[in-house]
N, CA, C and O atoms as a GROMACS GRO file, in nm:
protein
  260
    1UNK      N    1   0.998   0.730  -1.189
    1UNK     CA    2   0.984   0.661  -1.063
    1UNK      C    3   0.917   0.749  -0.957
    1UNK      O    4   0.844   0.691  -0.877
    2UNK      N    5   0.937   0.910  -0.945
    2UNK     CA    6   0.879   0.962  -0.854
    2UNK      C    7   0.726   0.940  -0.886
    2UNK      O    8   0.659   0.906  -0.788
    3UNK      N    9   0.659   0.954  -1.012
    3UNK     CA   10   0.529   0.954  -1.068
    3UNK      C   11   0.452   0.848  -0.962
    3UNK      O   12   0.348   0.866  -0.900
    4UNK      N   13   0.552   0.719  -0.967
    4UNK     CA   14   0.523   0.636  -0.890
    4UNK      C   15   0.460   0.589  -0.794
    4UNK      O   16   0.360   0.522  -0.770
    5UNK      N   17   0.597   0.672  -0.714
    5UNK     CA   18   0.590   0.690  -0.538
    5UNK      C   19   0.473   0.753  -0.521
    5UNK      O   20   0.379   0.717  -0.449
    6UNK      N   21   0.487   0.897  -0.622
    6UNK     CA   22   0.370   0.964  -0.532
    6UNK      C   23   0.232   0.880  -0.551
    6UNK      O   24   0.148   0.890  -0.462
    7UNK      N   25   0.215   0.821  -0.632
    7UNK     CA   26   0.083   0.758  -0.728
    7UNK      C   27   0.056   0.662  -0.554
    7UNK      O   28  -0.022   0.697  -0.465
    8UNK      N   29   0.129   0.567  -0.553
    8UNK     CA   30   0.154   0.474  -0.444
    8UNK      C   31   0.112   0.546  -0.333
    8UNK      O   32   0.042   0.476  -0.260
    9UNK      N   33   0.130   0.684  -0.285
    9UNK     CA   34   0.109   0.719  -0.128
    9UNK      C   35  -0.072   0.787  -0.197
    9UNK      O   36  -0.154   0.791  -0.106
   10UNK      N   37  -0.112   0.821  -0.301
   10UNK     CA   38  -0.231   0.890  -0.282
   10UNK      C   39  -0.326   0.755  -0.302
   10UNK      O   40  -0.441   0.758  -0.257
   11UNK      N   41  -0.267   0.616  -0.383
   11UNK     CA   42  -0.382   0.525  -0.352
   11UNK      C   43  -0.345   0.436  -0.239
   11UNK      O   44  -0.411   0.332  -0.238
   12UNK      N   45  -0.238   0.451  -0.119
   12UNK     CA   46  -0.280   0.424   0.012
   12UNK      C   47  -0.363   0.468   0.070
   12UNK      O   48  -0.449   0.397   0.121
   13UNK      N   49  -0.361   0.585   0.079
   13UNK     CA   50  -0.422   0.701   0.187
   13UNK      C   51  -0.613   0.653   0.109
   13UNK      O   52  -0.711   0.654   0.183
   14UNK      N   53  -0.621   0.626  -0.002
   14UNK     CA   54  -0.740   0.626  -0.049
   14UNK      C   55  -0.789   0.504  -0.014
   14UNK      O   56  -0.903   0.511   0.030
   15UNK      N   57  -0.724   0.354  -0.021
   15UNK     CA   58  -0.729   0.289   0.014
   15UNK      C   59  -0.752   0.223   0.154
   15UNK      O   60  -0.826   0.128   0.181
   16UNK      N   61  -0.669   0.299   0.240
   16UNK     CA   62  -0.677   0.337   0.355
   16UNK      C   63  -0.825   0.365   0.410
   16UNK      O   64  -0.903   0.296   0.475
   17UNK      N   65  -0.829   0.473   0.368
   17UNK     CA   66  -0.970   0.567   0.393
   17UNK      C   67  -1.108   0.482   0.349
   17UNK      O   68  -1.209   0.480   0.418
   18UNK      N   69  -1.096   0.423   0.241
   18UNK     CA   70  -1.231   0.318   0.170
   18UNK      C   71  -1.194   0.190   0.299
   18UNK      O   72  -1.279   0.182   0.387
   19UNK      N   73  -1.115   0.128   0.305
   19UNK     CA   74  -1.127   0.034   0.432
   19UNK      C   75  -1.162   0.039   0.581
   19UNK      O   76  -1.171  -0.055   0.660
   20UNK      N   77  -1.178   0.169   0.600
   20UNK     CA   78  -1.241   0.192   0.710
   20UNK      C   79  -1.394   0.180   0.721
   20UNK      O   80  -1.460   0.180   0.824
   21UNK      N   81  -1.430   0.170   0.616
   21UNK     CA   82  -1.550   0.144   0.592
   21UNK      C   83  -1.630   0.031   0.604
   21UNK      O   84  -1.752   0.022   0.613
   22UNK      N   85  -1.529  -0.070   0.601
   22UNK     CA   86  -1.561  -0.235   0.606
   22UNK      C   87  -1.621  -0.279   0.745
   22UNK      O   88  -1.598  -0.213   0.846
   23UNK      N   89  -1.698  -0.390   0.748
   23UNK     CA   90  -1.688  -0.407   0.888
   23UNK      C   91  -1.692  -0.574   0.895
   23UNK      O   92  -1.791  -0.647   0.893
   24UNK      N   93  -1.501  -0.620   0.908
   24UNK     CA   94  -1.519  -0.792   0.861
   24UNK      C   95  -1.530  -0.840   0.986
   24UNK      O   96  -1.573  -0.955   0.988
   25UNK      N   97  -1.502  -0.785   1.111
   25UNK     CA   98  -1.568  -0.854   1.273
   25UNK      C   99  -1.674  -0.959   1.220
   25UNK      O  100  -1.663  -1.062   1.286
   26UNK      N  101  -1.735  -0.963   1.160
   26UNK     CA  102  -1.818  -1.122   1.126
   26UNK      C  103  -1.728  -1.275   1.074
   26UNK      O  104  -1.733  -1.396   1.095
   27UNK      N  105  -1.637  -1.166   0.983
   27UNK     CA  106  -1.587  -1.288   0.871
   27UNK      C  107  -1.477  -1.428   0.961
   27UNK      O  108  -1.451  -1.544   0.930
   28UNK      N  109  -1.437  -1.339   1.084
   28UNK     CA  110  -1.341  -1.410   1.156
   28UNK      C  111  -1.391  -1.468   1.292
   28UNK      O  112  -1.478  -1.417   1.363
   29UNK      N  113  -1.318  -1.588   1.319
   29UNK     CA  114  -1.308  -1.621   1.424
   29UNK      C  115  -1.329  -1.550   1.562
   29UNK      O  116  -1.234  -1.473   1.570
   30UNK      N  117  -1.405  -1.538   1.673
   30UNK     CA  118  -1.339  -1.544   1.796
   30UNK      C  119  -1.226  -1.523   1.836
   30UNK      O  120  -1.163  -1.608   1.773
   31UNK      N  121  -1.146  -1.461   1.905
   31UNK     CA  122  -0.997  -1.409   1.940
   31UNK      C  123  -0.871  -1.437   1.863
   31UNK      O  124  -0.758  -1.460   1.905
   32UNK      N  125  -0.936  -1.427   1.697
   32UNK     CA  126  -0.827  -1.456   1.618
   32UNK      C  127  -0.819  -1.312   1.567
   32UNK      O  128  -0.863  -1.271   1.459
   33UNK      N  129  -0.728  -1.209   1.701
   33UNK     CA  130  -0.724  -1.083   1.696
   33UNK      C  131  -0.652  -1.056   1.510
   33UNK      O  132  -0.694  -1.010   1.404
   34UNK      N  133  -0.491  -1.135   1.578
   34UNK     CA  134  -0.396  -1.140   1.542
   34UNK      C  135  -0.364  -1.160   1.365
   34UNK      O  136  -0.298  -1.102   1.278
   35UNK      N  137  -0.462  -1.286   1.380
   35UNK     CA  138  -0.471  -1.318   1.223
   35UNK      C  139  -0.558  -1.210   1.144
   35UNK      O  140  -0.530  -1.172   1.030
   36UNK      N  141  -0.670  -1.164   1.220
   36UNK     CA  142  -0.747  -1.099   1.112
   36UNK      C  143  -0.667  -0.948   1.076
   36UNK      O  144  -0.660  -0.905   0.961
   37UNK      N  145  -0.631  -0.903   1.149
   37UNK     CA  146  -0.486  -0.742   1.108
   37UNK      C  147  -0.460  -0.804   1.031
   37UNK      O  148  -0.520  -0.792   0.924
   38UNK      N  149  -0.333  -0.921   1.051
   38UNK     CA  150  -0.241  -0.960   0.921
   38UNK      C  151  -0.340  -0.968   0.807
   38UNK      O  152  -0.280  -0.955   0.700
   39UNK      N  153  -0.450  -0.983   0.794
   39UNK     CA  154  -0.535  -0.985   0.656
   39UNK      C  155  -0.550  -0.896   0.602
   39UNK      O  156  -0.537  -0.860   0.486
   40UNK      N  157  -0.595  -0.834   0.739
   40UNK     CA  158  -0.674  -0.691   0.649
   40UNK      C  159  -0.540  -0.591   0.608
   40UNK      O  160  -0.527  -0.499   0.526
   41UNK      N  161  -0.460  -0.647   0.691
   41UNK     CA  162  -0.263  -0.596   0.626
   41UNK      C  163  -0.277  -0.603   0.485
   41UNK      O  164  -0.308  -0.515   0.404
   42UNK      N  165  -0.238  -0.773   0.464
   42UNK     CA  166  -0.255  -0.804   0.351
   42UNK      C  167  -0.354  -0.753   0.236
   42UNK      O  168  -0.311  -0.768   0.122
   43UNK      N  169  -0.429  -0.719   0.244
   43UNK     CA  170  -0.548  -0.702   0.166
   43UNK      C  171  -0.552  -0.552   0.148
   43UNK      O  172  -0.595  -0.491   0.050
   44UNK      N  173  -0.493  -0.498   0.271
   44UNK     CA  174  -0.498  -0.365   0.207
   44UNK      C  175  -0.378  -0.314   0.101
   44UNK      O  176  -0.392  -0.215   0.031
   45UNK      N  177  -0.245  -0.407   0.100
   45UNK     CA  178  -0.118  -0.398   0.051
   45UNK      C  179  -0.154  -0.436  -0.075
   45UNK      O  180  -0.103  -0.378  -0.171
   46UNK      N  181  -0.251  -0.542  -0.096
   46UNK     CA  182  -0.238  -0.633  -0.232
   46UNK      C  183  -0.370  -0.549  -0.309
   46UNK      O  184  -0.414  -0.616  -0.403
   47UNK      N  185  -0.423  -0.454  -0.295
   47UNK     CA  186  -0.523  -0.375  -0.368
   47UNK      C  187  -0.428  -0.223  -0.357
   47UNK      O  188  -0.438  -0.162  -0.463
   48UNK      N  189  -0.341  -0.150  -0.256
   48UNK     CA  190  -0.233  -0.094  -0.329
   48UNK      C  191  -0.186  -0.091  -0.476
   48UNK      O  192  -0.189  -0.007  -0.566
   49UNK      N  193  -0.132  -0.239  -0.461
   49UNK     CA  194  -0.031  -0.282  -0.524
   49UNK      C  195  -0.112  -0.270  -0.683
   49UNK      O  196  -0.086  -0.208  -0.786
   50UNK      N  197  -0.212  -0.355  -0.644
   50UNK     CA  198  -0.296  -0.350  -0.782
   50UNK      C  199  -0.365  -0.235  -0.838
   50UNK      O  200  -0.358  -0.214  -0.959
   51UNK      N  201  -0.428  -0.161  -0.763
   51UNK     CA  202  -0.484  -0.037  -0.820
   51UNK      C  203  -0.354   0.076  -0.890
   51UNK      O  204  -0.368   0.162  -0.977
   52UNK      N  205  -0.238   0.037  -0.817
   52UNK     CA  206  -0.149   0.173  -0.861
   52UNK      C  207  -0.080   0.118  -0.990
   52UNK      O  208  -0.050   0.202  -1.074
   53UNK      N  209  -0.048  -0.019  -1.016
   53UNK     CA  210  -0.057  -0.057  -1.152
   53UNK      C  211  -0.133  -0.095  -1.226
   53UNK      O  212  -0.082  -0.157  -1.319
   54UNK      N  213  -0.226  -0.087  -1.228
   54UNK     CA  214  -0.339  -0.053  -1.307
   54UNK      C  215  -0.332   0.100  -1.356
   54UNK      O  216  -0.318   0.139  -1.472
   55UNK      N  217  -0.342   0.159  -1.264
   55UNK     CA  218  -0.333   0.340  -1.339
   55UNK      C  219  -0.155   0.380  -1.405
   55UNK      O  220  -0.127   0.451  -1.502
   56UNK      N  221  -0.081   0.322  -1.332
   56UNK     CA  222   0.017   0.314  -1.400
   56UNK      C  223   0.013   0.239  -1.547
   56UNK      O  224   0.045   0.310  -1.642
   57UNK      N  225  -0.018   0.120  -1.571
   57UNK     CA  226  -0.068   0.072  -1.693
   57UNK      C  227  -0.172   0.179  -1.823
   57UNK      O  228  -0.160   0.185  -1.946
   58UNK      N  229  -0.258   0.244  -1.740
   58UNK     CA  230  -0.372   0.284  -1.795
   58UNK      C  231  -0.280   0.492  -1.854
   58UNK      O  232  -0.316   0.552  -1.954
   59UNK      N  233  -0.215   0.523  -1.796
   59UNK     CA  234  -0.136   0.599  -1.806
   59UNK      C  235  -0.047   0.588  -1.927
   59UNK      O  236  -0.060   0.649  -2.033
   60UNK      N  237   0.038   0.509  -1.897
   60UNK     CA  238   0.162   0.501  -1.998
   60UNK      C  239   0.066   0.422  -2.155
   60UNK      O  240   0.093   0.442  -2.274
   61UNK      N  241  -0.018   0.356  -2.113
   61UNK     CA  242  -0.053   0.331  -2.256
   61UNK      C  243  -0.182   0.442  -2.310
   61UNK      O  244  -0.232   0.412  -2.419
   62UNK      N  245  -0.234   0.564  -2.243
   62UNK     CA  246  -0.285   0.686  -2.305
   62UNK      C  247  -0.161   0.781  -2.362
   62UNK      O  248  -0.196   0.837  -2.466
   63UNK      N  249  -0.053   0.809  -2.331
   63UNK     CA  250   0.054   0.882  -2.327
   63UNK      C  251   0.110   0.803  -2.485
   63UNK      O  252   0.138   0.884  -2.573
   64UNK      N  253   0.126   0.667  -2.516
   64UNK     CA  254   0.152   0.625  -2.653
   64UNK      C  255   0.039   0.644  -2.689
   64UNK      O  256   0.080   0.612  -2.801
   65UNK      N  257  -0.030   0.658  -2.700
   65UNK     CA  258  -0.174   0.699  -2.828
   65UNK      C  259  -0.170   0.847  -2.887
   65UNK      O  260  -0.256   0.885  -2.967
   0.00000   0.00000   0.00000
């Protein structure tokens, strides 16, 4: 489980860091401050989520071979 955690804080911070890069001020509305954070919230949580199981996946099944 620690393998985990730590796995989880180095593809935030990476994640993190690659989204600064974006620039979605087009994709949204006019003073829909509010909604577009909660997205880019979302979006940055749900590519977390996925990239760190993915290498978690990609890990444990090199380790059985």
């Amino acid at each position: 489980m620690q393998g985990k955690f730590l796995l989880y804080i180095i593809v935030s911070i990476l994640v993190i860091w690659s989204m600064e890069s974006l620039n979605i001020n087009q994709l949204f509305k006019k003073n829909r401050v509010y909604q577009a954070r909660l997205f880019y919230f979302f979006l940055g949580l749900s590519i977390i989520y996925l990239v760190t199981n993915f290498l978690m996946d990609l890990f444990t099944s090199i380790k059985m071979f």
